[in-house]
N, C-alpha and C positions, 0 to 999 in steps of 0.2 A: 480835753478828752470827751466832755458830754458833745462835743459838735461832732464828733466820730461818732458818737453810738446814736444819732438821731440824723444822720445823713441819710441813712435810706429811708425810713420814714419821711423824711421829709424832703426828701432830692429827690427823690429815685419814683418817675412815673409808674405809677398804678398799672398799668397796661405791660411796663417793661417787667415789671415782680411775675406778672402772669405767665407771659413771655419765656422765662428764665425756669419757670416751673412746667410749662412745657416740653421745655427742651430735656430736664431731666428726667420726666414722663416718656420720652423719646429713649432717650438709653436705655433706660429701669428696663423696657417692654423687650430693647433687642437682645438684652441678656439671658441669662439662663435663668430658670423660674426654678429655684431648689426650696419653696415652699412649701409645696403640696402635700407635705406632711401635718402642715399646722390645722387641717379645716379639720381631725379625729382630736386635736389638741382642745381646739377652741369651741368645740362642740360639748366636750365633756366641762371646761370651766364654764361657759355661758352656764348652763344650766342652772349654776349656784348663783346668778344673777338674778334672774328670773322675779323671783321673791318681791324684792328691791327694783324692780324695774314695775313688779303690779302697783307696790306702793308709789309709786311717783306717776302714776295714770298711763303706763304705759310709755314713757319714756324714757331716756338714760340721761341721769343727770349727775351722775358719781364719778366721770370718766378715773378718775385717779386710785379707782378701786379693780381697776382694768390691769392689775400687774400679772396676770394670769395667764392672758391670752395675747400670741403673739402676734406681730404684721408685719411682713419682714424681716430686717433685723431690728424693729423694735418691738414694744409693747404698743397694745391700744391706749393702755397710760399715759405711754411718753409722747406718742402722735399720730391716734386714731381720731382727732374731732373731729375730721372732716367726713369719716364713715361713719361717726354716732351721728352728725347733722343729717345722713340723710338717711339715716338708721328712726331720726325722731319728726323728719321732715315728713315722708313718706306717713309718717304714724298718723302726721295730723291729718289727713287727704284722706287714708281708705280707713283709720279707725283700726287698724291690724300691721304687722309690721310689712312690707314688700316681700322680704325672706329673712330667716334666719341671718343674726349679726355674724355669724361664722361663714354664712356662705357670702354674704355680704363682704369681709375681709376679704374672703377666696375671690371673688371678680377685682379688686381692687390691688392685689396681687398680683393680678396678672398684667391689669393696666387699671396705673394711674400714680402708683407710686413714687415719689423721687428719694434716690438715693437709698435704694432701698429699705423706704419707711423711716428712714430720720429725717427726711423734712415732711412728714406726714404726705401729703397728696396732691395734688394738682387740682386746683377750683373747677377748671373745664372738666376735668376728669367727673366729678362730678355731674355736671351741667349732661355733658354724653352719655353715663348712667342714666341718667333720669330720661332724658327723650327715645333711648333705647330701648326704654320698659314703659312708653305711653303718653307719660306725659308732657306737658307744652313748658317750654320755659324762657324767660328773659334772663341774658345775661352784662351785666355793664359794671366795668372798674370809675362810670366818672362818680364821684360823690355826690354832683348835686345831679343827680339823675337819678340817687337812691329814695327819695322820697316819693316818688313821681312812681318806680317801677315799685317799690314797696305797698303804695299804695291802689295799686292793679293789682295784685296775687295775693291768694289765700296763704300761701305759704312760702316761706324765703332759709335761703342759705348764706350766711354774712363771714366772711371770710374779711379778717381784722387785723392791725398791730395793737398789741395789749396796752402799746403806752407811742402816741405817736413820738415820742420825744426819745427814743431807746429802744433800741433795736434788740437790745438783751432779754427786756422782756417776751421779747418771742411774737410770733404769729398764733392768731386761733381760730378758728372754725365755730359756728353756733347756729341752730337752727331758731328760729323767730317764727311763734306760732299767732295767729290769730283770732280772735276772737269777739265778735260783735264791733270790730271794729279798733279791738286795743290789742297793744305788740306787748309779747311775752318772750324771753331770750330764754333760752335753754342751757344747759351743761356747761354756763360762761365759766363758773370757775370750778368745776368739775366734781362739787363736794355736794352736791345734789340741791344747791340754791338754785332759785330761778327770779330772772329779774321781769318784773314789769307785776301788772300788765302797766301799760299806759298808753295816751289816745292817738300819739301821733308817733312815726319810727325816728326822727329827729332827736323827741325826748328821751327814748329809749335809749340813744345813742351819749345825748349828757350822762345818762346814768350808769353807764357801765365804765368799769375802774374809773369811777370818781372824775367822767368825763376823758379820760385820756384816751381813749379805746379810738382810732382813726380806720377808715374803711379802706377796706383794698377791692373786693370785688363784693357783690349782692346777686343771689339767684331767684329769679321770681318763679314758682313752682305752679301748677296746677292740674288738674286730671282735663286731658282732649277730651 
């Protein structure tokens, strides 16, 4: 049974996970959009975030306090990381958020989603948000080409399996801030810890779940 739940983790090429999120990205969009109700939803729960989001410097690092505000048919709880990543991405770059995390959802709704918001997002999805509103990015599923583009860009988006060995634990999304040269991970486990700093993205990668954490794709961000 554990060589079942660690087959895609560990078979299943990086490029094809992407692939495959794509393609649900691809339906999500030619469907019908019966969300548009949520951005008068989500605008009145952010609000009570706010507080908690000053405390943490302007970040979001609680994601599992997100049971409030919807994306899709789910919560930003259940699998919003990939729009707090670039909710906390963005943060690091201009010092202020891009837009509101409700209008934020709202783009994200409209494209990017799979499955409507129960596999959270599509990594490109991402990647296209962010060159559409300015700025330059690299983007690469091979692992060892993550230290290399990691170490080019002030700011990254690390789209993960929590446990390379078990697919059960799920995919996650994290933004990795930088500073002076040492990597900080953001909202890994959504209870408002953050891991690092430390000097090289390599080490950062031992440290999160206890080393199990294996990479699926890396965004290297920065302002044109």
């Amino acid at each position: 049974m554990n060589i079942l739940f660690s087959f895609i983790p560990k078979k299943i090429n990086n490029k094809t996970i992407i692939t495959a999120y794509e393609f649900l990205r691809k339906i999500q969009k030619l469907g019908k959009n019966s969300f548009h109700k949520h951005l008068d939803i989500n605008k009145e729960a952010f609000s009570k975030h706010l507080n908690i989001i000053s405390k943490n410097n302007g970040y979001i690092e609680d994601q599992n306090n997100y049971t409030d505000m919807p994306y899709g048919k789910a919560t930003m709880q259940y699998s919003g990381c990939e729009i707090f990543a670039v909710y906390n991405a963005t943060y690091s770059l201009l010092k202020h958020p891009i837009m509101n995390l409700p209008d934020l959802i709202s783009s994200f709704e409209k494209d990017g989603m799979a499955l409507g918001g129960k596999f959270g997002t599509s990594p490109k999805a991402l990647r296209d948000f962010l060159e559409s509103h300015g700025f330059k990015t690299s983007f690469s599923t091979k692992e060892k080409e993550f230290d290399t583009l990691a170490a080019s860009y002030p700011s990254l988006i690390l789209t993960m399996y929590n446990d390379r060995n078990d697919i059960r634990k799920e995919i996650h999304t994290v933004h990795i801030s930088k500073n002076n040269g040492m990597y900080t991970a953001h909202n890994v486990y959504c209870n408002g810890m953050v891991i690092g700093p430390y000097p090289a993205f390599s080490e950062l990668m031992e440290n999160i779940n206890g080393g199990k954490a294996k990479g699926i794709s890396l965004i290297g961000i920065q302002k044109a």
